[in-house]
N, C-alpha and C positions, 0 to 999 in steps of 0.2 A: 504494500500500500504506500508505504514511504517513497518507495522508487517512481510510482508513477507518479505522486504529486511531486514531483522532483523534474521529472519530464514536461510535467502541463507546465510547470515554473521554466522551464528551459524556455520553452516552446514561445510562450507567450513573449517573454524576453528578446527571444530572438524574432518577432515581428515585430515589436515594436522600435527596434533599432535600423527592420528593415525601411519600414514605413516612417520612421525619421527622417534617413536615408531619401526615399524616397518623395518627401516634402519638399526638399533643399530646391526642384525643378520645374515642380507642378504648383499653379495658382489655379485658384479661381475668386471669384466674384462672390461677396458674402454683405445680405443686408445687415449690416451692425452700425446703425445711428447713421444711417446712406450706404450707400456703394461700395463699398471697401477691396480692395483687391488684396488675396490673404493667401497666405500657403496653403495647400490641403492635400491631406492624404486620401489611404486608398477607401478608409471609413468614410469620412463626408463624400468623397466622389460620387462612391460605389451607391450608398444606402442612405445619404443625405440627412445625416449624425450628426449634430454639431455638438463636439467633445473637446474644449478649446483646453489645450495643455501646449505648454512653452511657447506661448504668442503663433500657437499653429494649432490647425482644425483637423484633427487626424478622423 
């Protein structure tokens, strides 16, 4: 049991480093107080999540 809550801990880790990664290129357009043009990852792209962590919309 230990071991796989060990892997879902990998796992998750390593997406969220991926999709950090992958903020640095990708913008989009996000209504916050007008217009804004903002980082966003593959969470808001994808499924349109607004989860704002480190001045980015993953």
């Amino acid at each position: 049991m230990k071991d796989i809550f060990i892997g879902i801990i990998i796992i998750l880790v390593v997406f969220v480093i991926i999709d950090f990664i992958y903020t640095e290129k990708n913008t989009c357009v996000v209504n916050e107080s007008g217009l804004v043009e903002a980082k966003c990852g593959f969470i808001k792209e994808q499924f349109d999540i607004d989860i704002t962590l480190f001045n980015r919309y993953w």
